[in-house]
N, C-alpha and C positions, 0 to 999 in steps of 0.2 A: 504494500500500500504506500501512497505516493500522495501527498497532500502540499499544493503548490500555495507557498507565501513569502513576507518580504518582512523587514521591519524598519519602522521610521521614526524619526523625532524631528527637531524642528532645524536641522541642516537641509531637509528635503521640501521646508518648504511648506506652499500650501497645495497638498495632495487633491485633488480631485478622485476620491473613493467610487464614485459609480463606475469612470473608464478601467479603474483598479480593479475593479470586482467583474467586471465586463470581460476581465482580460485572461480571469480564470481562476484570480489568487482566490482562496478561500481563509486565510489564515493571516494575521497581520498583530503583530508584538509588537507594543507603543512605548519609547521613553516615556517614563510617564514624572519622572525629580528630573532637574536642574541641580549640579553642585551645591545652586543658592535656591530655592525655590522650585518651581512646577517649570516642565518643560514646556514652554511657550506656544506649543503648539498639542498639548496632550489633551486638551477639553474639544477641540475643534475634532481631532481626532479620532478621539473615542467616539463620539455621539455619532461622528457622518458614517466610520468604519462601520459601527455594527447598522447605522440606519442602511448603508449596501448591501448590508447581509454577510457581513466578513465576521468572522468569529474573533475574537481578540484576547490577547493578553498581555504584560507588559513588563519593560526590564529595568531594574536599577542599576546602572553605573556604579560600583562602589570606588569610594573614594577610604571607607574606611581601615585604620592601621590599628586600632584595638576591637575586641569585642564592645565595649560601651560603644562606640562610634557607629559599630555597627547593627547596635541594637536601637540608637537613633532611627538609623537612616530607615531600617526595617518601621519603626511608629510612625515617621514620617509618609512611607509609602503607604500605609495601613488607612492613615488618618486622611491623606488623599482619595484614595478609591472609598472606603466610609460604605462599604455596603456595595458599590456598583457590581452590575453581573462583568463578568470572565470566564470566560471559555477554556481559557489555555493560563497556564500558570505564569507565577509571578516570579520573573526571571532572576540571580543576581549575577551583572556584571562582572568579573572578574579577567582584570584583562592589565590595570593601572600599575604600572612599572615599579613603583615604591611600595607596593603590598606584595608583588615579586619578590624584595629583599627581607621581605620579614621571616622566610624559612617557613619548610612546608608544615610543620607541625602548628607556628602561629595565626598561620596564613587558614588552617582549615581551624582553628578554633575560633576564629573572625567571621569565617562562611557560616560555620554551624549559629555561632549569635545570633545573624542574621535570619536565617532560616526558619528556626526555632521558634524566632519571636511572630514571626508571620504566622506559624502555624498556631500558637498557643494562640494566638488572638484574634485569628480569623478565619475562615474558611477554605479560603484559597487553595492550590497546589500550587506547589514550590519550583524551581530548578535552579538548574546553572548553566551560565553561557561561560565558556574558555574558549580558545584555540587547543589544538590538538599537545603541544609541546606543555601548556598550563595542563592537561588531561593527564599526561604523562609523568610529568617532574617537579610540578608543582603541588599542586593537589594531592591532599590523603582522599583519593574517591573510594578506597571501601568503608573510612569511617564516613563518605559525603553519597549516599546512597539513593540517588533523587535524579530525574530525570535531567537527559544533558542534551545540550544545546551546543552544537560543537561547529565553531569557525575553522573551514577547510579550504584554500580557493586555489589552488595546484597553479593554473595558470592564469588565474584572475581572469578570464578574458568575456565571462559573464554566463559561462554556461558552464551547466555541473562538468568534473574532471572526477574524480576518483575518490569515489565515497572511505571516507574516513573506517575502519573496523575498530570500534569503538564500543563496551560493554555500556548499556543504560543510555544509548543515544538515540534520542526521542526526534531531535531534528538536528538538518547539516545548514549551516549558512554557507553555501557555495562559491558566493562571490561577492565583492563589492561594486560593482561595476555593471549590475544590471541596469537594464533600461525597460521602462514599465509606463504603458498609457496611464496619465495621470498624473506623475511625479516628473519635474522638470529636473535634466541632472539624471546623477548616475543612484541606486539604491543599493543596498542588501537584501539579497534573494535566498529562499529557504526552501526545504524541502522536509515535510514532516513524516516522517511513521508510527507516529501516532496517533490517533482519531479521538479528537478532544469534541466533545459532543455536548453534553449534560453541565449548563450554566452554574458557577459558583459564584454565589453573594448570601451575604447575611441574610437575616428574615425581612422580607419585606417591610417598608415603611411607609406609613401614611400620614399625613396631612403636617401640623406643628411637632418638631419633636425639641428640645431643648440640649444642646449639644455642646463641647467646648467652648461654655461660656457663653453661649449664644441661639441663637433660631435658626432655625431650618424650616423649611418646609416641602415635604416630598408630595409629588406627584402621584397619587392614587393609580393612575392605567398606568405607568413605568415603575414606581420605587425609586427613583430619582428625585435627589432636589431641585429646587427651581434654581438656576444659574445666571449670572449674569443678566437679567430680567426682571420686569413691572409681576406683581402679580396680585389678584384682589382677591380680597377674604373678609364675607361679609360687609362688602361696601366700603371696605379701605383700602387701599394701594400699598404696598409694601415694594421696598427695592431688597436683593440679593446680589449678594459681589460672585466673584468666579469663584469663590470655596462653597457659593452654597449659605453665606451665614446672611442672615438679616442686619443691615447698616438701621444706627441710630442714631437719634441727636448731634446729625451729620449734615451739611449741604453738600449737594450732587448735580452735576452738569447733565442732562442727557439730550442729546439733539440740539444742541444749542442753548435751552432753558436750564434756568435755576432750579430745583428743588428743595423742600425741607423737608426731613426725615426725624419726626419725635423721638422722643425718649421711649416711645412704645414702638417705635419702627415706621408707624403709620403716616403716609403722605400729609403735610400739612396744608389747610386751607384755609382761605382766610385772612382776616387782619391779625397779625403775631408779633410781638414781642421774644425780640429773641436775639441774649445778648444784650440785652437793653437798648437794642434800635428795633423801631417799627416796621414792618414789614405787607405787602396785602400780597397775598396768592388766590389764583383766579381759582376757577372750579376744577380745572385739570390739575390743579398743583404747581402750577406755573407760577414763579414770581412776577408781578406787573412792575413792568420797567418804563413803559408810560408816562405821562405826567396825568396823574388823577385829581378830582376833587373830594376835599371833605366837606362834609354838611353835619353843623350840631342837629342832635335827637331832642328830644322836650326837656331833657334833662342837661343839655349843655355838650352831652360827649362829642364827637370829632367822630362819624362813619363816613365810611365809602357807599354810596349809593347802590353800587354793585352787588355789595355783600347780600343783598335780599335774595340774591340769584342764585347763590353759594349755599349748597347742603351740606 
């Protein structure tokens, strides 16, 4: 069995996933950290990959030279996916030249941190991506017993050369050099033998849930949080940033316009005090940049005429 995929992060780009999936790949492993942060391009990613119909899974580069470091990067990857479904396991990296020199006994008690903390805390399956020489000389792979990901590319020239004989290898990355409708530039091309089928994620989530310190809210038909988007509940507007959390007692630019975001999260509307300057937002949650008038009420106060409009 023979399962054709590639893997990407944000060196390739902005992918066009339907010509990708057009082209036959079924399979696609997304960076999904940044050294510092989220792979600039893993939220774009994710969603369009599996909305093609590509099955997915994703790798971590490790950067780390002890077990703590690498039981970070493991929370960090955790706390990123937060439940999303995966198809294929959650890769780690090991390729970085200075984890090279920590000798194979340190080097696999670093993997295993890693590894461990994934599993203890999530659902996922695991693996590991090396090259064949890391497989060989580096690695303790009988105490690292998990499926491998193995870089082989003979003559790089973008088509398979000579499948690696390798015990526990689940897929071969063949080449760097491939060329795939969809991605502009050259990819890493994969070939799987293994048939990842049956979706791993958490228990499904609905609606509010209260998370690191913060809101979320998931999407009833997906189990996802709402992302980077407006979204109303019970007649209020809420914003979410690209981790999914609900922003508060915040201003926010979108499309050009102002917004205010309470101390409840909820759109602000209205005439506001805030900060000790006056404010009027219209009914959309726009701030009015206009020049307006006030008019006293019976009692003296200072309204906008407008305001009668505003629910």
């Amino acid at each position: 069995m023979e399962i054709w995929g590639l893997d990407v992060s944000s060196f390739q780009g902005t992918v066009n996933w339907n010509k990708v999936a057009a082209a036959g790949y079924r399979y696609a492993v997304l960076r999904c950290l940044a050294r510092v942060g989220t792979d600039s391009q893993f939220e774009r990613n994710y969603t369009q990959a599996r909305t093609a119909g590509l099955k997915v899974g994703v790798y971590v580069f490790s950067y780390a030279l002890t077990e703590m470091q690498a039981v970070k990067e493991a929370e960090r990857a955790a706390a990123l996916l937060n439940g999303r479904i995966l198809e294929l396991p959650i890769y780690l990296d090991l390729e970085w030249e200075e984890q090279r020199r920590l000798g194979k006994q340190k080097l696999t008690a670093v993997a295993q941190a890693f590894l461990q903390t994934i599993r203890n805390h999530t659902s996922y399956m695991v693996g590991i991506y090396c090259n064949t020489d890391w497989y060989h000389n580096i690695l303790d792979t009988d105490a690292l017993p998990y499926d491998y990901w193995i870089a082989s590319y003979g003559d790089n020239d973008g088509r398979p050369d000579k499948r690696p004989s390798i015990k526990n290898m689940a897929a071969w990355q063949y080449t760097s050099q491939g060329i795939v409708p969809g991605i502009s530039g050259r990819a890493d091309l994969d070939i799987f033998y293994k048939e990842y089928g049956k979706p791993q994620t958490a228990e499904k989530k609905t609606g509010w849930q209260q998370e690191n310190g913060g809101w979320r809210y998931y999407l009833g038909n997906t189990g996802e949080p709402v992302r980077n988007d407006w979204y109303r509940d019970n007649g209020r507007w809420y914003w979410f940033n690209g981790a999914g959390m609900m922003e508060t007692a915040v201003w926010y630019k979108y499309q050009g316009s102002w917004y205010y975001l309470g101390a409840d999260g909820a759109m602000a509307k209205g005439q506001q005090t805030i900060d000790g300057k006056w404010y009027i937002m219209g009914e959309d949650g726009r701030m009015v940049t206009e020049p307006v008038t006030l008019t006293p009420d019976q009692d003296g106060a200072l309204l906008w005429p407008g305001l009668a409009d505003i629910k």
